[in-house]
Every structure is written in structure tokens, then in C-alpha cells.
N, C-alpha and C positions, 0 to 999 in steps of 0.2 A: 201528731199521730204516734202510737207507741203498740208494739207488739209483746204480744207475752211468751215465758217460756219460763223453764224449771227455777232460773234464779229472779223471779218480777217479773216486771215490767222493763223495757229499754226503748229508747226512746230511738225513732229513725228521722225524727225532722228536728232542725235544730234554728234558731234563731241569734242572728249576728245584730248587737248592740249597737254596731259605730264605734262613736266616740262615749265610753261611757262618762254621764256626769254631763254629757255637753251637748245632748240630744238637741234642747232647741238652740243650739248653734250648727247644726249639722249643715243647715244652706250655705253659711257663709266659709265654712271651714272644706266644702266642696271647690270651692273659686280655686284653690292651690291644688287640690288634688285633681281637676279637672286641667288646667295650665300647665303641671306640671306632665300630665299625662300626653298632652296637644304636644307639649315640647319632648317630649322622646320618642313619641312616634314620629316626625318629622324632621326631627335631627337624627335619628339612628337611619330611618328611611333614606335619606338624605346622604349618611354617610357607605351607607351600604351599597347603594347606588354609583357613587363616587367612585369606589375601588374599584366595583367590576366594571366599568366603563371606562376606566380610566389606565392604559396599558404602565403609565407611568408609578401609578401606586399597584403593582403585582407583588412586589416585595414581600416576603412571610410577616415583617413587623404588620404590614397593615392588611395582611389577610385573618393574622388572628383578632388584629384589630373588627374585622366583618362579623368573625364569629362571637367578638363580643358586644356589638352594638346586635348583632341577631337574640343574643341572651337577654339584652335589654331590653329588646321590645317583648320577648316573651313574659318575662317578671311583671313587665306594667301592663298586660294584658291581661295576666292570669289572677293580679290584685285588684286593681283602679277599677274596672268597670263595677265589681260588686261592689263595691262599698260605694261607687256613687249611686249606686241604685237606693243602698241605703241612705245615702243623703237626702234621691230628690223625691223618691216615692216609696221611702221605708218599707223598700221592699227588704228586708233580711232573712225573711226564711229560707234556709235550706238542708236537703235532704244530706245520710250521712254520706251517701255515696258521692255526692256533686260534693262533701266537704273535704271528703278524704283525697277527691280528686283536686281539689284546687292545691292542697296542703302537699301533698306529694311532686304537683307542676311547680309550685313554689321552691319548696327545699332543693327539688333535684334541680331547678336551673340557678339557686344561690351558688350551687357545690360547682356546677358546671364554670359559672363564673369564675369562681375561686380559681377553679382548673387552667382556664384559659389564662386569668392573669397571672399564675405562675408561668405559663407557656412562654408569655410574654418576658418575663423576668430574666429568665432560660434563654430565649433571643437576643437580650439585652446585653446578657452575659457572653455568649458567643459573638455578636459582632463589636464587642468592646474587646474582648480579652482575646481573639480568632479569628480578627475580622479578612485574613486572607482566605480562612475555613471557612467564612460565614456561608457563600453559595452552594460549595458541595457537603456541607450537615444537615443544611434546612432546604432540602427539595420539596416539589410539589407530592412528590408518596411519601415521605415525612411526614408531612404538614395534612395531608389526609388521612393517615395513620393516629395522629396526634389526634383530630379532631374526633376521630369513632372511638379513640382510646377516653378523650374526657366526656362523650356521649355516654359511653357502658357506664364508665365508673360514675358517671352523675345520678344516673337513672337504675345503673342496678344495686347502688348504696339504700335506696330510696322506697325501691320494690318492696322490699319484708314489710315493711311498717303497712303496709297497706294490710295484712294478714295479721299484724298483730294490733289492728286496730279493731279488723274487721270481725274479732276473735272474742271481744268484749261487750258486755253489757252495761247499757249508758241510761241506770237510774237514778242519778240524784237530781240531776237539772238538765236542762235542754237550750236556757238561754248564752249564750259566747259573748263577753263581752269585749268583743273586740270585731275587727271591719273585714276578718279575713277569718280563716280556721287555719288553726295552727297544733300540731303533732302533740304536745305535751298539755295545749289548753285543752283535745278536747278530750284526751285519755284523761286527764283530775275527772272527770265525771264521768266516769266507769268503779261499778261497783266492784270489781275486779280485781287481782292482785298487779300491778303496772310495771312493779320490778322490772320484768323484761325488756318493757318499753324503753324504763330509763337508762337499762345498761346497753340497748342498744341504739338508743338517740345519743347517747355518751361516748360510746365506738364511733357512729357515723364521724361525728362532732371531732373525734382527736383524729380518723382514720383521712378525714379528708380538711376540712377549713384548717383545724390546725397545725398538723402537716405540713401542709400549701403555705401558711405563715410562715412559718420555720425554714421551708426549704428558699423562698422568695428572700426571707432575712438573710440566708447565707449567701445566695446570689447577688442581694447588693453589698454586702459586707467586700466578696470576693471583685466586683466591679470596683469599689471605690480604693479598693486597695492598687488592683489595674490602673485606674487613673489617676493617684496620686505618682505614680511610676513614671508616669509620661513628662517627658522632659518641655515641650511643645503647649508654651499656654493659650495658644489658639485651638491646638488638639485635645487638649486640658479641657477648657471651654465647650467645645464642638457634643465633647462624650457625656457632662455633666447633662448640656439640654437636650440630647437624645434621649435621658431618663426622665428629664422631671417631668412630662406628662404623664408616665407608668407609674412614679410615684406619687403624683396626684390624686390619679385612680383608685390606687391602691390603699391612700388613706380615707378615700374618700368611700371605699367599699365596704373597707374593714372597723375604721374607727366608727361610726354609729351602734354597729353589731357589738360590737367588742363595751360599748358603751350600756346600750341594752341590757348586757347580760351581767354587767356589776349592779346598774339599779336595782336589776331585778332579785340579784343576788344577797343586795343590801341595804336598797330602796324600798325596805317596808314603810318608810313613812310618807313616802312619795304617790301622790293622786292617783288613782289607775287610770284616771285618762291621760296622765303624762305619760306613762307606762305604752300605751297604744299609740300616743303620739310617735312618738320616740322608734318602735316597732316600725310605725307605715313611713318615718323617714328613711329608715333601712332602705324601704322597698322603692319609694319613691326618687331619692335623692339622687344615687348612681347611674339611671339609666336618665335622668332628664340630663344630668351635668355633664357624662362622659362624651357625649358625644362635641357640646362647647370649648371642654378644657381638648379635648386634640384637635379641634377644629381651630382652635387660637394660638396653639404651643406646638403644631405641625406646621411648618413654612406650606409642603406639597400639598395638604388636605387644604388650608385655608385658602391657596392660590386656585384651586380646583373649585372651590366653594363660592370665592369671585367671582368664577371664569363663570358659571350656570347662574348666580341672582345678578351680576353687575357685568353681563358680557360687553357695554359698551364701555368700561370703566379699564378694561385690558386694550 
């Protein structure tokens, strides 16, 4: 469908590829995106459940913990289900308004993530280097506070794009070749000057992910400095495994993205459907895994986790 107006034609319906190049593999390359989907909705479910039932995990570490298995299942709900659509019944058409919308749910809850796991970083730092501080800095209106603070900034970093998407005229092509819509893929196909787009997908980009890098790198720089200090190699010990799930996470969130965007940067001779591959591990990988790596590397959450699938085993 395409509408006209002073500059063409512009296109309002648009069509998601998949995988391109690997269309008739699309059923079998479903099994992991579909598995991988089961397992984060049910392990974030799972873990979200946990805390608030659980008076013993109240603690600010694992209530940001909640709000980031909540970001989890939003990402793999607002990706996975379309592109399995595109899998089992190529179904990929879609309109610009459902693309703009899925592309805006997407970004703002990456940024949101980003925000939380610095939160987390920031808690890490305070009850290593504070830990007599740690109850009366991290209250429950802190920690509410915190939470509508990385809500704004997620969602109203994310807002403009929506107007400077919706500003433009989309006649060169209408096919996406990719399982999702995405802010820069589908402004290339506007006949229109995009400048704007890109200095301001450029700001998002340093004003918040990169940022959140930065400020997270100096919080574990300043931790480890903290804990080399500590005379105590049981307490030595105790403070390293209190982080190494946060930095599990944290490679685990950051390094695929951060991977992404050198291919893309210098990976012209690279498939485009590794390109896409590569992209939907972004989305995929973090919310199915985080919820396992603190379910394994949490003493309290794994004993909680027992206690509900193995109550006879307690």
C-alpha cells in the first residue's frame, strides 16, 4: 500500500525478510528463537515471582534485579513473536505505524536495561566500598525514584524518533531485510535528507549506552581498587562473587552490541544474514541467560528456586 504526496509516492506497509539468504531455513532456525523465547519468559517469570514472595530477597540488589528480568521479558516480547510469525507463516508484513512502534519499544527498553544495569553497578559499589551506608542510601523512595528516573530517560530519549521518522517519505523500497524494524534500517529508505536522524540516533547512543559504559567501568575500576584493600581473604573472596554475576550480565548485554556494530562498521564483506543473525542475538541472548547465570551464581535465589521445583529435596 503506498500513498501520494508532493514528494512521490511513500510507502505505509512494509515487509520483514527474516533471515535474509536463509529463507528456506526459516523453520529450523525458529526451534532457538522459539526455546529461547519459552526460556525467558519462564525464568524471568520465575524470577520475578521469587523476590516479591520472598521477604528474604527485599534487598535493593535483587529488587533491581526484578526490574531487570521485567525489561527482559519486555525485549523478547516486543521481538520473538514477530519474526516467528515470520518463520511459521511468513507472515512479515507490516504497517509503518506497528514498525515504528515495535522499533521505539525495542530501543527504549535496551536503554532502559543499560540504565538498570548501571543501577546495579552503583549498588555494587555502595555495599562494597559503604557497606555500613548501604541501608540508609538505597531506600525503598530511592529505589522508586531510581526506577521512574530510568523509565523517563528510557522512553523519553526514544520519543523524537518517532516524529522524525514519521516526518519522512519512504520511496525507494518497502522490503526490511531483517526479523525486526530497526530506527536507521528503515530511515535508508526515505527519500529524504536523514542527517537529523543520524545526529540524533548518535546523541541517543553517547547520551545514554555509552555513558552507562563509562560510568559502570569506573564503578568497577573503583570496586576493585576497594577490594584489593581488604586485608581479609575470606572478605577478599565474599566481595569478588557478589560481582561476578553483574559482570556476567554486563558482558553478556554489552559485548554482542558492541560486536554488532564493528561488523557493521567494517564487516562489508560479511553475509547480511550474519549481520541479522548477530542483531537478533543481541535481543535474544540476554533475557533468556540472565535470569540462569543469577539463578546459579545467587546462593539466596538458587535456594528459593529449589525450595518451589524440589520442595521435597529441602
Amino acid at each position: 500500500m503506498v500513498i501520494s504526496n508532493h514528494t512521490g509516492v511513500s510507502h505505509t506497509v512494509f515487509r520483514l525478510l527474516g533471515i535474509p539468504g536463509l529463507e528456506d531455513q526459516h523453520m529450523w532456525i525458529s526451534i532457538p528463537f522459539f526455546m529461547s523465547y519459552v526460556i525467558s519468559l519462564l525464568g524471568n517469570s520465575l524470577l520475578i515471582f521469587i523476590i516479591f514472595t520472598s521477604r528474604s530477597l527485599r534487598e535493593p540488589m535483587y529488587l533491581f534485579l526484578c526490574m531487570l528480568a521485567g525489561a527482559d521479558v519486555a525485549l523478547s516480547t516486543s521481538t520473538v513473536p514477530q519474526a516467528l510469525a515470520i518463520f511459521w507463516s511468513h507472515a512479515g508484513e507490516i504497517s509503518l505505524d506497528r514498525c515504528i512502534a515495535q522499533l521505539f519499544f525495542i530501543h527504549s527498553t535496551f536503554i532502559c536495561e543499560s540504565g538498570i544495569l548501571l543501577v546495579m553497578a552503583f549498588d555494587r559499589y555502595i555495599a562494597i566500598c559503604y557497606p555500613l551506608r548501604y541501608t540508609t542510601i538505597f531506600t525503598n523512595a530511592l529505589i522508586g525514584k531510581i526506577g521512574v528516573t530510568i523509565f523517563l530517560r528510557s522512553y523519553g530519549t526514544i520519543f523524537p524518533i518517532i516524529f522524525l521518522l514519521k516526518r519522512l517519505t519512504f520511496c525507494r523500497n518497502n522490503i526490511l531485510p531483517h526479523t525486526v524494524c530497526e530506527d536507521m534500517g528503515l530511515a535508508k529508505f526515505s527519500c529524504d535528507d536523514i542527517q537529523i536522524n543520524i545526529w540524533y540516533g548518535f546523541f541517543v547512543l553517547m547520551s545514554t549506552v555509552t555513558l552507562d559504559v563509562m560510568l559502570i567501568f569506573i564503578s568497577y575500576v573503583l570496586i576493585l581498587r576497594a577490594v584489593f584493600r581488604i586485608p581479609s581473604q575470606d572478605a577478599h573472596h565474599k566481595a569478588v562473587s557478589t560481582c561476578g554475576s553483574h559482570v556476567c550480565v554486563i558482558i553478556l548485554f554489552y559485548g554482542p552490541g558492541i560486536l554488532t556494530t564493528l561488523t557493521q562498521r567494517f564487516g562489508h564483506h560479511i553475509a547480511p544474514h550474519f549481520h541479522v543473525l548477530l542483531a537478533n542475538v543481541c535481543i535474544l541472548a540476554p533475557p533468556m541467560l540472565n535470569p540462569i547465570i543469577y539463578g546459579v551464581k545467587t546462593k539466596q535465589i538458587r535456594n528459593q528456586v529449589t525450595q518451589i521445583l524440589l520442595p521435597k529435596a529441602i
